[in-house]
VOGU-3710 file (C-alpha; in Angstrom, 3 decimals, decimal comma):
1> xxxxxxxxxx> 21,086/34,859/23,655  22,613/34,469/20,371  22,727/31,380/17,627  25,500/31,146/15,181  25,037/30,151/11,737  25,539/31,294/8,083  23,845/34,119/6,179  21,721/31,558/3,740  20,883/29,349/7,123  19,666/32,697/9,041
11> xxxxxxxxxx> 17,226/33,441/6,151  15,842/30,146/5,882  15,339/29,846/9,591  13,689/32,952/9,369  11,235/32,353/6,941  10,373/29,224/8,523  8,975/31,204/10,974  6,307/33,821/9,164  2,905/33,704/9,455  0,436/36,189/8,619
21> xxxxxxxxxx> -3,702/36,578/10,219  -6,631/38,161/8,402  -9,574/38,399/10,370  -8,249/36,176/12,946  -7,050/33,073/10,928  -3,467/32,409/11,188  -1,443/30,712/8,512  2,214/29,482/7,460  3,204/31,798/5,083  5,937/29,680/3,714
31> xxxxxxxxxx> 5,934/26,053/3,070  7,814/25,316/-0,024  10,204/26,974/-2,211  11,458/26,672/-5,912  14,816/26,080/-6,794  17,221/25,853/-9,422  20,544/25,310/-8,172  24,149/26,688/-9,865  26,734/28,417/-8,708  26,007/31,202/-6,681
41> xxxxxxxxxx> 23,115/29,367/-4,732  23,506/25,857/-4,341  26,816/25,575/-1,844  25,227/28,983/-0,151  21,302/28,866/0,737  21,109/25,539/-0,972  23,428/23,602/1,516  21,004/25,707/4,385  18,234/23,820/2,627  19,471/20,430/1,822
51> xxxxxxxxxx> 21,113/20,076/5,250  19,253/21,885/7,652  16,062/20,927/9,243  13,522/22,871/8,264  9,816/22,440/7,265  10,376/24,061/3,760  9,654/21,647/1,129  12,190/22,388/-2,133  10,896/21,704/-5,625  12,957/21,882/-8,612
61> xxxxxxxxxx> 11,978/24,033/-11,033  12,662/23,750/-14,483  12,967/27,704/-15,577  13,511/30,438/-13,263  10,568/32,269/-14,943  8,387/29,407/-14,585  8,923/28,494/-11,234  8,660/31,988/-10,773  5,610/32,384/-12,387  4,349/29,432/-10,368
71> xxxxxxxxxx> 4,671/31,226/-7,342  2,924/34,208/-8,263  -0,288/31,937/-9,004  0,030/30,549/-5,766  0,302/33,443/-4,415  -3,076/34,899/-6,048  -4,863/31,630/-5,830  -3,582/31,778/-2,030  -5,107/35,652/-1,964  -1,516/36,693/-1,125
81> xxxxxxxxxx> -1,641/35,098/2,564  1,209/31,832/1,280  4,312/32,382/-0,912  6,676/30,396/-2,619  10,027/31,975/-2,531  12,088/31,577/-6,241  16,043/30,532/-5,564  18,614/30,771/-8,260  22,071/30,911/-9,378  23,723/34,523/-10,536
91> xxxxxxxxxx> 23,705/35,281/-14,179  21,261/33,950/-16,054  19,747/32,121/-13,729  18,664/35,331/-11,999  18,335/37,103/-15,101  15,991/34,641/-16,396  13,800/35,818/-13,313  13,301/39,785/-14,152  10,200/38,952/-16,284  8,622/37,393/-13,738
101> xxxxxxxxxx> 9,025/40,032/-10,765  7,622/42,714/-13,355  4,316/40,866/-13,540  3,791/40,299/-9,844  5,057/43,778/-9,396  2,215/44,975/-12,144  -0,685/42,286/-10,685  0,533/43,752/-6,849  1,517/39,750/-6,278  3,946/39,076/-3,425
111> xxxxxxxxxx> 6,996/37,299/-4,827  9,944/36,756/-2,673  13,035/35,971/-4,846  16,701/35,207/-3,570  18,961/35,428/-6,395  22,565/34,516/-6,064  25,286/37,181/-6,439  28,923/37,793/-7,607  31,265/38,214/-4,405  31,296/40,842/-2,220
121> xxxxxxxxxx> 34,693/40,600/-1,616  35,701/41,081/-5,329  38,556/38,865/-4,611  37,938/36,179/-7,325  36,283/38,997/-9,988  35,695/38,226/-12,526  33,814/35,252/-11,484  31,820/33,070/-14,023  28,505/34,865/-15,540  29,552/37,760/-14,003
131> xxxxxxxxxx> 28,884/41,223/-16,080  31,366/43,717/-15,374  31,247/47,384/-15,512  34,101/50,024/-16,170  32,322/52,548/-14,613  30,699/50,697/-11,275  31,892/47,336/-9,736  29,028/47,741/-7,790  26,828/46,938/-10,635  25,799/43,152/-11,293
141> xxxxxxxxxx> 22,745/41,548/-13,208  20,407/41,850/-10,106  20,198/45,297/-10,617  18,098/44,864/-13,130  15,640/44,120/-10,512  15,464/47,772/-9,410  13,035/48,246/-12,251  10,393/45,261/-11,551  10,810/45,194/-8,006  8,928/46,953/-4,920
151> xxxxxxxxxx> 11,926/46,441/-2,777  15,441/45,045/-3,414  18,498/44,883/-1,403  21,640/43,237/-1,557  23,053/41,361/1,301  26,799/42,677/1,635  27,533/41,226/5,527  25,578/38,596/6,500  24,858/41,145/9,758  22,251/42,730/7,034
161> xxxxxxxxxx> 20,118/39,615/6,582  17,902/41,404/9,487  17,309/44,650/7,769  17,403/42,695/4,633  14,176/40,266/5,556  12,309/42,664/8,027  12,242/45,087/4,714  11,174/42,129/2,550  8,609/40,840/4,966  7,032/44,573/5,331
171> xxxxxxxxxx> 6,457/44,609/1,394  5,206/41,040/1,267  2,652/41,926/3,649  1,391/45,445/2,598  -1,822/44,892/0,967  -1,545/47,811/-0,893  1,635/47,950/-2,161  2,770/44,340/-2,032  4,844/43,172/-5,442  8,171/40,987/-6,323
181> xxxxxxxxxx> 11,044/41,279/-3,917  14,606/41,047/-4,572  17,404/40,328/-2,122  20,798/39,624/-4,079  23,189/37,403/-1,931  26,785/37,518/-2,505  27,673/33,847/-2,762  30,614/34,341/-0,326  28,129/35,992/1,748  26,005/33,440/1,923
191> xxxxxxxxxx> 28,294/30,860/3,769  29,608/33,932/6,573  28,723/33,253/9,564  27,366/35,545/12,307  25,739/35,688/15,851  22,489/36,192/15,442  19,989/37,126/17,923  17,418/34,354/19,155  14,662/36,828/18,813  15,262/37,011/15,118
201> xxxxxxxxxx> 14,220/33,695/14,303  10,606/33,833/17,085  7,748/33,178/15,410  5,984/36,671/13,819  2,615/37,095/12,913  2,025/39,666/10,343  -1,525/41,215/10,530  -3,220/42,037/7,330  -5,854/44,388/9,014  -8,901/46,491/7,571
211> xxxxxxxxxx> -8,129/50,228/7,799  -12,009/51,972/7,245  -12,121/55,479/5,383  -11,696/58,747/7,465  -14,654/60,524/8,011  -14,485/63,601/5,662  -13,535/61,072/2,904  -17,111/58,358/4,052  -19,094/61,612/3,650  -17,679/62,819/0,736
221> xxxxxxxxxx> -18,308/59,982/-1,130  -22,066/59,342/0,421  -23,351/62,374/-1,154  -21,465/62,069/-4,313  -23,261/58,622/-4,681  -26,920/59,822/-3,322  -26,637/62,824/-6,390  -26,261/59,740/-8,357  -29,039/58,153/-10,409  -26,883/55,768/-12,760
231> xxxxxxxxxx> -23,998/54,431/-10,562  -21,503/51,447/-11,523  -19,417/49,649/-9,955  -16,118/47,884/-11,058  -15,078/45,292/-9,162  -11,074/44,750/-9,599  -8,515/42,597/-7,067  -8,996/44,131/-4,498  -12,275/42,243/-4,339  -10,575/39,752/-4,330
241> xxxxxxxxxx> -7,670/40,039/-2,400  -10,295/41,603/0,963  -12,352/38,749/0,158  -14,789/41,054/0,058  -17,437/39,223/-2,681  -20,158/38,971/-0,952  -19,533/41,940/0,532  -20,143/43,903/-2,551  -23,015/41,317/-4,060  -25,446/43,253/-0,537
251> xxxxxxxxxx> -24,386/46,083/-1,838  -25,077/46,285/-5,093  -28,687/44,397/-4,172  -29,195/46,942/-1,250  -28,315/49,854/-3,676  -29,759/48,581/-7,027  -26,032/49,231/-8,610  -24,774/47,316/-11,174  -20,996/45,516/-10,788  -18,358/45,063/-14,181
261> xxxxxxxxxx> -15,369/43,385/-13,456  -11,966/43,638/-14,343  -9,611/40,342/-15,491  -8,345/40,460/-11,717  -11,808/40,888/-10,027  -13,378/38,220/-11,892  -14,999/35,294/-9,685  -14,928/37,843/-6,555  -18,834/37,647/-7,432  -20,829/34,951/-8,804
271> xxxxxxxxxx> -21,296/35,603/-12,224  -25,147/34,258/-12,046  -25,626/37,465/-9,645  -28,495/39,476/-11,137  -26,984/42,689/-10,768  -22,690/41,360/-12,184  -22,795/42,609/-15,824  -19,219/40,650/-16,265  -16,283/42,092/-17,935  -15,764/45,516/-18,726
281> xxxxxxxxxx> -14,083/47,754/-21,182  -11,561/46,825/-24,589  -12,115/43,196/-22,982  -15,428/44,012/-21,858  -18,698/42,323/-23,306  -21,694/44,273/-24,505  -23,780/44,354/-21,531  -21,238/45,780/-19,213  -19,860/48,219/-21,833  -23,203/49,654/-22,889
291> xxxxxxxxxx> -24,144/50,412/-19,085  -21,050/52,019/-18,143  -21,149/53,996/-21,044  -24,134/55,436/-19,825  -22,680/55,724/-16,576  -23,130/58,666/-14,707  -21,051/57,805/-11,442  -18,192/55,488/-11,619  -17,099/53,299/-8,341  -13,546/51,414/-8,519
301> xxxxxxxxxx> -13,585/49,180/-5,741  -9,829/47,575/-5,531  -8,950/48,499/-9,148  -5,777/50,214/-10,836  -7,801/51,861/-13,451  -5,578/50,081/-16,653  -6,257/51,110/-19,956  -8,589/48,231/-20,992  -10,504/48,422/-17,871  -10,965/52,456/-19,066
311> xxxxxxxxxx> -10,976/51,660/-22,545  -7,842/54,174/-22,428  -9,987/56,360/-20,412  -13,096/56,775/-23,413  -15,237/54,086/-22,211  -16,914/55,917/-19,521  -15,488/59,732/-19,722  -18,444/61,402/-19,135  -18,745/59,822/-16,036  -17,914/60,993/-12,172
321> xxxxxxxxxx> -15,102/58,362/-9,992  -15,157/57,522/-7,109  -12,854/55,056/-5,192  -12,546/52,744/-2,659  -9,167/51,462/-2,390  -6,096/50,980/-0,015  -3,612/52,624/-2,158  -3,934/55,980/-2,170  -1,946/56,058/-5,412  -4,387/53,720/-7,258
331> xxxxxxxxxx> -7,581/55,864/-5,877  -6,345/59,036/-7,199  -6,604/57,670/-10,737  -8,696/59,832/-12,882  -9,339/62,589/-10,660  -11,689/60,500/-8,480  -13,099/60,946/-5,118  -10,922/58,295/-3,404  -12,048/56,346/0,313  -8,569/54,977/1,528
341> xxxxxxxxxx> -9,816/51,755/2,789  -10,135/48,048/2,340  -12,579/46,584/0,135  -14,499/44,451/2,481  -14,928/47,377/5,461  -15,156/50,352/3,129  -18,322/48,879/1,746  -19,649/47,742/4,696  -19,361/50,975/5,955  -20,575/53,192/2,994
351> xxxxxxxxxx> -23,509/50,929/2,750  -24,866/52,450/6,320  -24,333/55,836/5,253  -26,298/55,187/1,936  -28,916/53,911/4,287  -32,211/53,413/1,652  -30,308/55,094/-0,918  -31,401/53,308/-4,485  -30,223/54,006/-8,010  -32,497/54,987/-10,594
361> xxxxxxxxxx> -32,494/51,981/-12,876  -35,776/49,760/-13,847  -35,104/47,367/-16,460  -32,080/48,046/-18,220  -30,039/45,843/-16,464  -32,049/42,628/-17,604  -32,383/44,022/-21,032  -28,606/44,587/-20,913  -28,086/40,820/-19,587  -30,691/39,245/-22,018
371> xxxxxxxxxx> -28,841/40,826/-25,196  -25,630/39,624/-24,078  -27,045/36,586/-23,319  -28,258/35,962/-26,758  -24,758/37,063/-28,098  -23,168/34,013/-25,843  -25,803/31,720/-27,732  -24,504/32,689/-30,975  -20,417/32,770/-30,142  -20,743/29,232/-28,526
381> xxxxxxxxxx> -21,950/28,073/-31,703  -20,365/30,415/-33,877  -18,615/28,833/-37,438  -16,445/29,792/-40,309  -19,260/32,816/-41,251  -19,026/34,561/-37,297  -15,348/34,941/-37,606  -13,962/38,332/-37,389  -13,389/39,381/-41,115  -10,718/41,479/-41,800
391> xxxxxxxxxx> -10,938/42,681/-45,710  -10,563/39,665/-47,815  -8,159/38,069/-45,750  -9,964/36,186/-43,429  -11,553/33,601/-45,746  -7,678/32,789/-47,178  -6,418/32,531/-43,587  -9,015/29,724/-42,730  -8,942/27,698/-45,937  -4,922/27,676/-45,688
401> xxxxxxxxxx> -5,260/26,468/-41,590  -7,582/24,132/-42,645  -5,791/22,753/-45,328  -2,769/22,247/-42,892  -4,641/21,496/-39,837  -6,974/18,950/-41,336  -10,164/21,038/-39,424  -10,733/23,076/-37,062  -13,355/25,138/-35,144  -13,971/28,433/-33,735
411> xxxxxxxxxx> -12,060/29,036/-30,692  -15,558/30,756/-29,046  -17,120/27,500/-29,676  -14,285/25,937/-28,138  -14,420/27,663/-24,519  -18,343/27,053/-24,648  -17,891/23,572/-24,490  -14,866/23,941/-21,774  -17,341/25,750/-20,123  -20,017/23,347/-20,442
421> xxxxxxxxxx> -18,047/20,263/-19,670  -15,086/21,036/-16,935  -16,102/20,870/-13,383  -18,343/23,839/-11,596  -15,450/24,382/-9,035  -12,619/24,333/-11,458  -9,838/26,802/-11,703  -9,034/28,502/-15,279  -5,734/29,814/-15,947  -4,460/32,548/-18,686
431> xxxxxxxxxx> -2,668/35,418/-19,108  -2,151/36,285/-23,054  -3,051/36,683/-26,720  -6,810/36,598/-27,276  -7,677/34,178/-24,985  -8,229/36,605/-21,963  -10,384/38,760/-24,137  -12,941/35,847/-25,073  -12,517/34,500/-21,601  -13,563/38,033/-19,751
441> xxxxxxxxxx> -15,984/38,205/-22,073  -17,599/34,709/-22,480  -16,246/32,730/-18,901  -19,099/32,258/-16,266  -18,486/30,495/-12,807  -19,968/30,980/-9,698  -17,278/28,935/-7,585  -15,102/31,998/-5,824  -11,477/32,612/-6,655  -12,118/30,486/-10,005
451> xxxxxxxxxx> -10,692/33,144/-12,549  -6,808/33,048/-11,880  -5,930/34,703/-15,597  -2,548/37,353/-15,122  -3,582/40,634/-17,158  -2,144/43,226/-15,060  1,610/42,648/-17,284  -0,157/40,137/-20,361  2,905/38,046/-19,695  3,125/35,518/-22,358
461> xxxxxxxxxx> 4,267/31,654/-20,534  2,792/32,447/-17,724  -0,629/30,350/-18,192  1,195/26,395/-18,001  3,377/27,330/-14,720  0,401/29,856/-13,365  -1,176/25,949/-13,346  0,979/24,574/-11,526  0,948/26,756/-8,514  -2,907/27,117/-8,557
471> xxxxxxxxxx> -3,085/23,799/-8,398  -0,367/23,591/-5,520  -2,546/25,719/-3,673  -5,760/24,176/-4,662  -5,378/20,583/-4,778  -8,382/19,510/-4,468  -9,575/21,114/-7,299  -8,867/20,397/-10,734  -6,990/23,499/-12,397  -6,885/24,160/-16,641
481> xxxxxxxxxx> -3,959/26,047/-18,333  -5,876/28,107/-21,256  -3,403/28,682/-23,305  -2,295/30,037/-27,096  -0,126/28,043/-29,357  2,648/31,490/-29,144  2,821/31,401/-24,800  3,101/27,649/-24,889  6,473/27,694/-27,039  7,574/30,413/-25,290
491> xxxxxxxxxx> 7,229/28,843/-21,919  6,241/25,266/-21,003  9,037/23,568/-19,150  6,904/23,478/-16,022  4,877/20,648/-17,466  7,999/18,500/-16,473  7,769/20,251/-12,780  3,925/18,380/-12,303  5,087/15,573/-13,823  8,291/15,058/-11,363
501> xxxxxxxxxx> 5,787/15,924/-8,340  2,776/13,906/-8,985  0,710/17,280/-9,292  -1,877/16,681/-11,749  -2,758/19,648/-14,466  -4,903/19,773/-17,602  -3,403/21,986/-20,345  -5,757/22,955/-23,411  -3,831/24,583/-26,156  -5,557/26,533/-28,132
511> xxxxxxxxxx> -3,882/26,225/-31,807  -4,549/28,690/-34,403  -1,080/28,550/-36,081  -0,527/32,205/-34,746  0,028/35,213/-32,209  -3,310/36,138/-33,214  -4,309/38,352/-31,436  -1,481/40,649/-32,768  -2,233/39,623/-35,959  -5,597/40,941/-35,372
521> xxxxxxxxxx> -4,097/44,073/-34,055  -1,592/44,493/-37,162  -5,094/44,445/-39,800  -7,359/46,210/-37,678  -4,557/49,206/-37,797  -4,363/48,631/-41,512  -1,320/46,908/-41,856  -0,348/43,665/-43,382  0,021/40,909/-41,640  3,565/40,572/-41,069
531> xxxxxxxxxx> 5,118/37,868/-38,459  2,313/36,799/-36,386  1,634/33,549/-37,877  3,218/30,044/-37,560  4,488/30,332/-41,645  6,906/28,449/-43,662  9,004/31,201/-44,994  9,347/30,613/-49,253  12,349/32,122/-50,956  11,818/35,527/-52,508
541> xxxxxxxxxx> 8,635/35,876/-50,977  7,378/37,372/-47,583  6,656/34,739/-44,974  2,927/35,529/-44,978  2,273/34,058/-47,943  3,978/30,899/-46,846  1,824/27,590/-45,796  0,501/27,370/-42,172  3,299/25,409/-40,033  1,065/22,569/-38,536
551> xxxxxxxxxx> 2,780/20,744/-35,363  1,405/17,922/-33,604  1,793/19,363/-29,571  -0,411/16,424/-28,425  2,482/14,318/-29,292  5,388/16,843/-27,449  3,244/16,643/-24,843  3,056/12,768/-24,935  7,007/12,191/-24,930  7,023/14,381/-21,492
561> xxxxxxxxxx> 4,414/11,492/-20,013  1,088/13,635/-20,383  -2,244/11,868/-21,108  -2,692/13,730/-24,546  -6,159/14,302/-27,114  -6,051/16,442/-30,250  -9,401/17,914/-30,824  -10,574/19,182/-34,396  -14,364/19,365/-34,270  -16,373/20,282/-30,940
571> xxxxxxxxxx> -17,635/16,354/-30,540  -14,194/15,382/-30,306  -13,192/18,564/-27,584  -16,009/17,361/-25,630  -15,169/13,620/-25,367  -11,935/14,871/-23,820  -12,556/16,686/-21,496  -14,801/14,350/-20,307  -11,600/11,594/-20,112  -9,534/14,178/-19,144
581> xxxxxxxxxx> -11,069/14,358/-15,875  -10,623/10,667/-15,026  -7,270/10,717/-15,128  -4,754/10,498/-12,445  -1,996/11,760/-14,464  -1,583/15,316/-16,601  -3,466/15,813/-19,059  -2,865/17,941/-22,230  -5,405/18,467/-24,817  -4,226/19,804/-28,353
591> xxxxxxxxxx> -7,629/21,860/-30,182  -7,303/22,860/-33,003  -8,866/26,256/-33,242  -9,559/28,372/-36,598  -7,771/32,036/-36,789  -9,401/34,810/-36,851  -12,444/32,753/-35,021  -11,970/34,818/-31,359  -14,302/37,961/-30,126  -14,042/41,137/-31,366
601> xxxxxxxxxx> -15,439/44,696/-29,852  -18,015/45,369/-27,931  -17,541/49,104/-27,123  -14,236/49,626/-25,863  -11,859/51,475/-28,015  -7,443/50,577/-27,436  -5,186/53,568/-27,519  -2,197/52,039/-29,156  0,490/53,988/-31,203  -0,153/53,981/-35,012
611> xxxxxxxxxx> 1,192/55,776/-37,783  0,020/59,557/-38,482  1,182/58,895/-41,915  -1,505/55,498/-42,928  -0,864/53,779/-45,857  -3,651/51,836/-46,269  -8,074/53,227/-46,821  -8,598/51,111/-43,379  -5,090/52,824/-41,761  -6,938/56,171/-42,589
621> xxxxxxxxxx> -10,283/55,516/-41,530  -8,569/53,814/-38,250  -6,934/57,749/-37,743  -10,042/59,452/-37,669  -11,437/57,498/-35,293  -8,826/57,751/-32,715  -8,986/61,440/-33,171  -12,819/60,842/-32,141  -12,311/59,181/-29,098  -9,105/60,797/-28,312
631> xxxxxx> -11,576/64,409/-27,430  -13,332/62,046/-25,136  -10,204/60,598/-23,463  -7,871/63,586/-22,906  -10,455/64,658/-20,371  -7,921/62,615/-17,850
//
């Protein structure tokens, strides 16, 4: 038996009809979808949606990288078992999208976009926002995609919409290798019609299973860990993603191993756990860099290794790897012993062959934990004279954001008192500037899945839509957008998105007139600062030495329909947050935060590019050291 329908109609119906099942619980893997209708979508798959009937809710986005990005945090916040497919128009519309499938492609996100396309047929070429190619007609703007994507395909008959979603649904789905996909439609493509198969369109289950470790690879890594005596773990997504927290909180208690985490592990395990050090490496805070440093046995449970969980592969060189991951790809990073396996089973599993295996450490764990502790005392209180000081610079910078600003306080005292004052179960949100350094560093919360902050791509604009899909898949809890003045004029058009839906989200802007963190990065490397702050350019003079732009985003924020604060002094944060969470509507609070007021180093040395040729005492000294820790490194 056979049904007869268009292209966009067949893919819709199909998706209507995914579920997947971990450990026996079955859910709808689509519900909704984003869209931003134009040509090339909205008379195609758009007319499948608006006509049809179909239990896909639509929302409109606002910004094909926002609703994007939307979708990827629902996704994570989801632990990659509900998507929101991403529709738009060809051209810019899909262009506008590219960003977006890199990060889910980096943070192994599933992302399902359907991006409108130029005609197959060629017959009315060159069509509006169409690029053309003298070499290949063949070429169009999706294949950018190629690039950012884990699988693309284009959608030439509408015959190929079977192969087409069977290959999408198998990368959705892989738990290892999941990412953004891509499938271009041809606009004329998308009204065809075809016969299609009932069987198609039956309801599928796809199983996310638990593959264990093979047996050479279980013992292997059992005797690797018993010759031991200082073993750590890191904890990254895959933690997460298995669900495999508690898991690894018996473990490390049954072992007497200490867990770091990465930005992506974070919340897997309570952070009040007696044995989780927190974040580790150029993020990292001083407890968990100063163990692993001393590390003698590394463990990566779910992690992809990155250069700030490695700090570029110095942090922790003199250390032994081992593994546990379902990539094989990921668990052959620095030369480790890799156990090909999920998270949750692999530990299980390892922890019987360990049997009453115990690491040698007494009490420098909670000597570790205490100093840090007393660190976190003094950055939540931390003024004008615990700001990073960078030459003589960094007393001008804060009397001229002052002076502007009317105020301001230290942007670690600031995320104390968020800290202190949201809800226990609330969801944080982030993804750039300095923010996800002081938040791996100084954020504590013992409510799972908590820590929804994008660091695998650092995508600036991601942390206000990232919002709105945690929220969408956690309404009942309230979710917080932490996020720099730079990310939130990059990217904030999904405000309007919560407001049109009645989905209530509390942004806090962080405003220190700057991208400081690079500005931070530009004088630590010895160079002037140079672009990187919110300046009014003079004539005849470089813009740093211009006045601190000061813009009052409480009241953008108002003429969208937000409940809006501005907060200068920490009295002022607190009393709203404590409104904020009263309030029915969105909520956007404007702080005012002093530059150069963030954390700074605790052990874990950045590889970035820098001159060989330094013209500057501090771009000298800043040579040597690399040289240092470069020895160190190049052992991977």
């Amino acid at each position: 038996m056979s049904i007869r329908m268009s292209a966009a109609e067949a893919i819709i119906k199909f998706l209507d009809n995914q579920y997947v099942s971990l450990d026996g619980e079955q859910s709808k893997l689509v519900d909704t979808a984003f869209a931003i209708f134009g040509h090339g979508c909205v008379l195609g798959i758009g007319e499948a949606l608006s006509m049809g009937d179909y239990k896909i809710k639509v929302v409109q986005g606002k910004n094909e990288q926002g609703m994007a990005h939307a979708a990827i945090a629902y996704a994570k916040q989801s632990n990659r078992r509900r998507i929101i497919p991403c529709i738009s128009s060809i051209g810019p519309g899909a262009a506008n999208m590219v960003t977006a499938a890199a990060t889910a492609t980096a943070n192994n996100i599933p992302l399902l976009l359907l991006v409108g396309d130029t005609f197959a047929s060629r017959q009315p070429d060159p069509v509006l926002q169409q690029i053309e190619h003298t070499y290949n007609p063949n070429i169009t703007t999706n294949d950018a995609y190629k690039a950012v994507s884990r699988y693309f395909d284009r959608i030439n008959r509408p015959e190929q919409v079977m192969s087409a979603m069977l290959g999408a649904m198998r990368v959705l789905t892989d738990a290892a290798m999941t990412g953004a996909v891509a499938i271009a439609m041809p606009q004329d493509v998308q009204g065809e019609c075809y016969d299609y198969p009932e069987e198609f369109f039956a309801k599928r289950v796809h199983r996310i299973t638990r593959p264990l470790p093979v047996k050479e690879e279980l013992q292997e890594a059992t005797e690797l860990i018993r010759k031991s005596s200082r073993p750590v773990i890191i904890a990254g997504g895959g933690v997460r993603y298995s669900e495999a927290g508690e898991a690894l909180a018996r473990f490390a208690v049954d072992h007497n191993i200490p867990i770091c985490e990465t930005q992506a592990g974070k919340s897997a395990v309570a952070s009040s756990h007696p044995l989780n050090l927190g974040g580790v490496g150029v993020t990292g805070n001083l407890a968990a860099n100063k163990i692993a440093s001393c590390a003698d046995l590394i463990i990566g449970v779910g992690t992809r290794f990155t250069d700030f969980t490695t700090g570029s592969k110095e942090l922790y060189s003199g250390s032994k790897v081992l593994t546990l991951n379902l990539s094989p790809f990921h668990g052959g990073k620095l030369d480790a012993l890799k156990m090909t396996c999920d998270a949750k089973a692999g530990l299980e599993i390892l922890s019987l062959a360990l049997g009453d295996y115990k690491s040698g450490y007494t009490t420098e764990i909670s000597e570790a934990k205490d100093e840090w502790s007393r660190e976190m005392i003094r950055l939540s209180g931390m003024g004008d004279d615990g700001c990073i000081e960078i030459g003589s610079y960094m007393p001008d910078a804060i009397s001229g954001y002052k002076e502007t600003h009317g105020g301001g306080m230290s942007q670690t005292a600031a995320i104390a008192v968020v800290r202190e004052e949201i809800p226990a179960n609330a969801i944080i949100v982030g993804s750039a500037g300095s923010l996800p350094g002081d938040l791996q560093r100084m954020w504590t919360s013992d409510e799972k899945d908590s820590y929804n902050v994008e660091y695998g791509y650092s995508c600036m604009g991601y942390e206000i839509a990232g919002c709105l899909g945690s929220k969408m898949a956690a309404p009942d809890k309230e979710v917080y957008a932490m996020t720099g003045d730079g990310s939130y004029l990059m990217l904030h058009s999904e405000m309007v998105t919560a407001l049109q839906e009645g989905i209530k989200i509390n942004v806090l802007l962080f405003d220190n007139a700057s991208f400081g963190c690079i500005n931070n990065l530009q004088m630590e490397q010895g160079v002037d600062s140079l672009c990187t702050e919110l300046r009014y350019r003079q004539e005849g003079k470089p813009i740093r030495e211009g006045k601190f732009m000061s813009i009052d985003y409480a009241m953008c924020a108002a003429g969208y329909g937000f409940k809006t604060y501005t907060a200068r002094t920490v009295e002022e944060l607190r009393e709203a947050l404590r409104d904020c969470v009263k309030q029915t509507l969105p909520t956007f609070i404007d702080i005012k935060v002093l530059p150069k007021s963030m954390t700074h180093g605790y052990g874990g040395w950045w590889h970035v590019g820098c001159t060989s040729n330094p013209r500057s005492e501090r771009g000298e000294y800043v040579l040597q050291e690399r040289e240092k820790k470069l020895d160190k490194a190049r052992k991977y």
